[in-house]
Structure formats: structure tokens, C-alpha cells
N, C-alpha and C positions, 0 to 999 in steps of 0.2 A: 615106342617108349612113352607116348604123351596121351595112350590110354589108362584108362583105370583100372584092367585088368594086367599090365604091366605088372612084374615080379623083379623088383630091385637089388635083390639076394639078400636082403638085408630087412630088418623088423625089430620096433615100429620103424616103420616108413610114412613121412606126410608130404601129402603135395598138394598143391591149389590149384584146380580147373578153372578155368573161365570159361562161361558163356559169352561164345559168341565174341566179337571182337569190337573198337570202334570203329563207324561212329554209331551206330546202332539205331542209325536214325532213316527214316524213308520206308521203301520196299525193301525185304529184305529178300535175294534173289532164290535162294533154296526156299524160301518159306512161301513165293509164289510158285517155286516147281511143285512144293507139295502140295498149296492150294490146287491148282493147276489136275495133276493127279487124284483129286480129290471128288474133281468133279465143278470145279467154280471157273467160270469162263474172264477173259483180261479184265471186261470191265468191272468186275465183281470183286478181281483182285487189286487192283489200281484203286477201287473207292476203300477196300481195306486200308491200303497203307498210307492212301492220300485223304480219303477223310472227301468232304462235299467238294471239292475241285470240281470244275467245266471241264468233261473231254470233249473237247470240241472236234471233230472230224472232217471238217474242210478247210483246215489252216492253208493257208501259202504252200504249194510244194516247190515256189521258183526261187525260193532263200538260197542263197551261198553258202558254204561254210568257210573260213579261213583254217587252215589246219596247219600249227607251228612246224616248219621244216617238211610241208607235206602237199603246201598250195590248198589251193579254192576249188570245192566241189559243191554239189547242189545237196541238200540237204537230203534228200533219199539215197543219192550214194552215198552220203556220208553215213548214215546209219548201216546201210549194208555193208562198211565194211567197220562197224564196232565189233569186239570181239571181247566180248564181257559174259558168257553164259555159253556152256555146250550146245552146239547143236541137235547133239544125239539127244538134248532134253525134249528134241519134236517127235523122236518115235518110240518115247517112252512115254506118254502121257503128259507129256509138258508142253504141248504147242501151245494152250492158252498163255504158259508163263511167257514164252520165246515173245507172245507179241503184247504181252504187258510188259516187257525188256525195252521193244520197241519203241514203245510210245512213250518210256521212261528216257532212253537216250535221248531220240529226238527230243523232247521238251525240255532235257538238260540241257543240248547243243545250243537250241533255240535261246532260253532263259541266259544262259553264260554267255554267249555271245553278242546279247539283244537283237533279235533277228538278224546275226549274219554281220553285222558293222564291226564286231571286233573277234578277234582271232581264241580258240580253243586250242591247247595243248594233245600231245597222243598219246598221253602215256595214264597209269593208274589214276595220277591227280585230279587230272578230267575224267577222260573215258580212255580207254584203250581203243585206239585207231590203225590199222595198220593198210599198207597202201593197194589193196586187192581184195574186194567182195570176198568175203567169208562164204556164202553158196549155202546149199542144201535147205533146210527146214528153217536155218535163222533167215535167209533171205526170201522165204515162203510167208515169213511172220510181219519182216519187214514188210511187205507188197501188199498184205493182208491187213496192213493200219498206216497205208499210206493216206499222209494230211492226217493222219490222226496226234493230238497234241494238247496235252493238261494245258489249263489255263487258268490264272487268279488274277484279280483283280485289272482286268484287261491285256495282260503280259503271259507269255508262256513261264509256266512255274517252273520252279527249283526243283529238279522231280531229284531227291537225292533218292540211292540206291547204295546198296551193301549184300555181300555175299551173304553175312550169317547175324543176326543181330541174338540170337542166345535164346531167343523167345519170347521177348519181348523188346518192344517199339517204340524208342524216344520219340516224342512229339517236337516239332521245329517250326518255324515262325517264316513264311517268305509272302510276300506280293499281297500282305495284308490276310493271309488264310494259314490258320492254324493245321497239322496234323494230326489223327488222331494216335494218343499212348496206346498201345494196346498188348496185352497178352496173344500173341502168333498162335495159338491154338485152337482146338473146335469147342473149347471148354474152359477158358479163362484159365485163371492163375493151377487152379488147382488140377489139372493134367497137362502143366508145364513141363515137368521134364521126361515125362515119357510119350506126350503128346503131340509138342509141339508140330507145326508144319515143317521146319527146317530139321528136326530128327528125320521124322518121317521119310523126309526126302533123300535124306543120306548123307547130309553135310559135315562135311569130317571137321568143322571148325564148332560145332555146336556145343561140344563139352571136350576142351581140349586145356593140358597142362602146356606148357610152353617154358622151351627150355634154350631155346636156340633166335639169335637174331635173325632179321629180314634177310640177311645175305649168306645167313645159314652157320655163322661163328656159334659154336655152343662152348666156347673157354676150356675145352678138357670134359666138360659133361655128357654123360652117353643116356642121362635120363631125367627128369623133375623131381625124382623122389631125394627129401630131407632126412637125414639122421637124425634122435631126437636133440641131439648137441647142437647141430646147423640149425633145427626148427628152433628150439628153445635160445639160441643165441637171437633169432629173429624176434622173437617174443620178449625176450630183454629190453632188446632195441624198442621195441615198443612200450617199456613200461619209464624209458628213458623217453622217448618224446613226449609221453604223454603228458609224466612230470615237467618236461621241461620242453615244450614244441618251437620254441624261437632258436634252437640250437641242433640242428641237424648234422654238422659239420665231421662229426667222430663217424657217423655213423652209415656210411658208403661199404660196401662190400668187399671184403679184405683182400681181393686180387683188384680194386677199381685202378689202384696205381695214386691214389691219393693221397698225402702222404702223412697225415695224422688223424687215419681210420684207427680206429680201436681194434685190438684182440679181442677174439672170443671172451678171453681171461677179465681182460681191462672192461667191457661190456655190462659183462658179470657183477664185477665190483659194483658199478657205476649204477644198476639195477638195484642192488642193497638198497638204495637211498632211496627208493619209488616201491616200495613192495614186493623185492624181489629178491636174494637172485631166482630163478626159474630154472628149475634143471632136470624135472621129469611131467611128465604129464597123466593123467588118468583118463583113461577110455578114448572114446570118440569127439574131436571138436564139435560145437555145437554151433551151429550158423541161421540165422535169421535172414527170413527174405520177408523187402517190404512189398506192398502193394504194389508200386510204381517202377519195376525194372531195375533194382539192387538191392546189392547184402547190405542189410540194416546193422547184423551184431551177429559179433562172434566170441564164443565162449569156451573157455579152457581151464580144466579142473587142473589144479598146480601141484608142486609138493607147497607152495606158499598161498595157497586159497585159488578160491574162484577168482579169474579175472575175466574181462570182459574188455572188447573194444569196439568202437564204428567201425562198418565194413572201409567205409574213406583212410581212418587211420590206419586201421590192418597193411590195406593195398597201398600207399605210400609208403610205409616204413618197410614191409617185403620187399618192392620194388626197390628200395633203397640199400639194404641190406642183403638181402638171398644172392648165393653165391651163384658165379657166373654169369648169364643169358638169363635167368630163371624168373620168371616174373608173371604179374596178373595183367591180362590184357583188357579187361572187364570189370565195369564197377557191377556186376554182376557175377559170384561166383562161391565155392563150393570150397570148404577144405575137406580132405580124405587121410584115414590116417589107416595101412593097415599091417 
């Protein structure tokens, strides 16, 4: 239901994809399996996402790690038993990614903990740990960049990591050494969305609508797609913040349980006073991407004119208002109407 070719039985239909998810910053891990595939070896891919970082390859392997509710192991088993990336990525053309994964845990483990004096977490917030080697091709990867370890300004770096960044790569600030921003693909901006490394790769988060919470709650909805009444009440609400942005308080989504959310109806009204009401649309949304990794502007032919909004204002006042679970996971993203 959270693809684009999904048929909602109903038309028009609009829904909002997000690329990619946050924090959209570091390596993005499908987008080194595609590198990886591609034909670019770990260190190739690690200076992609880290930018001039030291890979230094004879760090300490006699480090400890403290692992919350898991006890103290030495830093090579603790990596061989992260479980952050398929293994079957080694015999599909991704062995370079498996040990660019490597040297990104490891440098995490190391950096968050200061060599081993304070304790890491097991779970997504850190790294995912669990208490028995993982095996096969990640533990080939592991052993194959043992002591291997980013380094900025004398200190193991911050190596963050993310499954799917959308295509493109926030830049971040750690140990005095910037990242670079970057377009994920072999072709910059302009074979982004069919190009990128993490399409390529098959990353089911790259261009995806999201309709359901992290625990899988989707309120009653079996899909992302808006009616133009749901879209266009959305589109109210935004001609009401925009008028008036110090007061958000009406304008939560009408099952949030809040208890002086506005009707549709009362929304409507409230839209008169800003250039509105809005209640059909013409053609296709019109969406603007900037250079740097987001929807700049978004545009929609009204029955009441052209309006326009920042991709920022769009994606807060959606998220505020779209019914259910239904929301933009990305300041990065696309609207579809069809």
C-alpha cells in the first residue's frame, strides 16, 4: 500500500512519499550495498560518506566494550556480534559494503564509548547487539578490517550510519571534521531518483508513503492515499498556519483525541480568512527540490488560485493534521496525486 503504484479504488487520490528517512546523515547503508555492487571497494565507500577522515588500520584491538545488560567484550567480538545489515549482502556483491558496516560500528562503538570507559546501549539507538556472533560473510567482513577504525582529530569518529538517507547525505559536525553533503548517486542531483545507490540497491525505504506507526498502529487505515476533501482540508490547515503560525492548537487531526481540533467544516471556514476555502484541485502538485537535500516548494492550482508553500510548512502542518499514522518521514519528498 506504501508504493506508488498502489490503486486506492478511489480518484483523485494524493499521497506523500518520503525519501528516505531520518537522520539522513553519515553512510547511508543500502547506498554502500549499491556502491559496493557497483564495483567501489570499503575505502572508497567510507571516504564517500565520511569525507577526508583517517582510516587508520592498527587502532587498539585490546579495547573492551561495556554493553548495557550484556556485560564487557573486547571490541572485535563486539562487532561480530552487530546485526545492522544482511549478511547475504556478502554474496550478492556487497562484501565491500559488509566491511565498510564494520569499520563504521567499530568507530561508533569506540567514539560513544571513548575507547571502552563508558558503556553503549543494544538496541537501534546505539547499534543493535545481540549476545552471539552473527557468522557467515558479516564475520568474514568483520576479520577482514580488524583494527580498522575512522579517526578525527585524534579520537575515533562519530561514524553515524542510516539504512536509507533518500539520495541524498546530510553533512554533520563531530571531532572537529565536517562530512561531506552529498547527492548518493553516480550523477549528482540530476539522476537522483532513478539513479541513486540505495534505489539501485533495493532499499524498500527509498521512496516510500507511510501510513502506520513504528509499532505498526495504522488507526483504521489500510493505505496513504487522501481523498481530495482529506487532502484539501490539509491544505486549509495550511493556509491557516500560514496566516497565522503562532497558533497551531485547532489544528491536530480529527481522531488525535484533542479536544478543540476543528472539523473539516470549521477548518474550511477558518481558511476564508487566508485565501481560502480550498476544495478542489487542478492537475498534478508541483514540488521543488533544492540543491541541498529537500522539498524547497510546493505548488497547487486551487479552485481559489495558485498557492504555494515551503516544503518545512507543508511537512509540519501534514504531519499535524493527515488523518491517522499518515505522515512525511523526510524533509525530502514528493507529492503524487493520481
Amino acid at each position: 500500500a506504501s508504493r506508488p503504484d498502489y490503486n486506492p479504488g478511489f480518484s483523485p487520490a494524493f499521497a506523500v512519499f518520503s525519501f528516505g528517512a531520518p537522520h539522513r546523515k553519515g553512510m547511508s547503508q543500502y547506498g554502500a550495498y549499491g556502491r559496493a555492487k557497483a564495483g567501489q571497494s570499503a575505502e572508497e565507500i567510507l571516504k564517500a560518506y565520511y569525507g577526508g577522515v583517517e582510516l587508520k588500520k592498527d587502532y587498539s584491538t585490546d579495547i573492551n566494550i561495556r554493553v548495557s545488560g550484556y556485560g564487557t567484550v573486547d571490541i572485535e567480538t563486539y562487532v561480530k556480534r552487530i546485526y545492522e545489515v544482511p549478511s547475504s549482502w556478502g554474496d550478492n556483491g556487497g562484501f565491500e559494503a559488509l566491511k565498510a558496516q564494520a569499520v563504521a560500528a567499530r568507530s561508533y562503538a569506540l567514539a560513544y564509548t571513548n575507547n571502552g570507559s563508558g558503556s553503549i546501549c543494544a538496541t537501534e539507538a546505539c547499534q543493535v547487539y545481540k549476545p552471539a556472533n552473527k557468522g557467515g560473510k558479516w564475520e568474514e567482513a568483520v576479520n577482514a578490517t580488524r583494527g580498522w577504525v575512522l579517526v578525527a582529530g585524534g579520537k575515533p569518529f562519530s561514524s553515524w550510519y542510516a539504512s536509507t538517507a533518500g539520495g541524498y547525505t546530510f553533512s554533520y559536525f563531530s571531532n572537529g571534521h565536517s562530512t561531506p553533503g552529498l547527492w548518493d548517486t553516480p550523477s549528482g542531483k540530476g539522476g537522483w531518483t532513478n539513479d541513486a545507490y540505495e534505489k539501485t540497491a533495493g532499499s524498500p525505504w527509498f521512496y516510500k508513503a507511510w501510513y502506520r506507526t513504528r509499532t505498526g498502529a495504522s488507526y483504521g487505515r489500510s493505505h496513504p492515499w487522501l481523498t481530495t476533501e482529506e487532502f484539501t482540508d490539509v491544505l486549509n490547515a495550511l493556509l491557516i498556519y500560514k496566516g497565522n503560525p503562532s497558533d497551531v492548537t485547532h489544528l491536530s487531526f480529527l481522531d488525535s483525541g484533542v479536544a478543540d481540533t476543528w472539523s473539516m467544516a470549521k477548518v474550511k471556514e477558518e481558511a476564508g480568512k487566508y485565501g481560502g476555502p480550498i476544495t478542489s484541485i487542478a492537475g498534478s502538485p508541483e514540488v521543488v527540490y533544492s540543491n541541498d537535500g529537500y522539498t524547497a516548494k510546493v505548488y497547487f492550482e486551487t479552485n481559489n488560485g495558485r498557492k504555494d508553500f515551503s516544503g518545512e510548512e507543508f511537512k509540519y502542518v501534514f504531519n499535524l493534521r493527515a488523518p491517522g499514522a499518515i505522515g512525511i518521514k523526510s524533509s525530502l519528498f514528493n507529492i503524487m496525486r493520481k
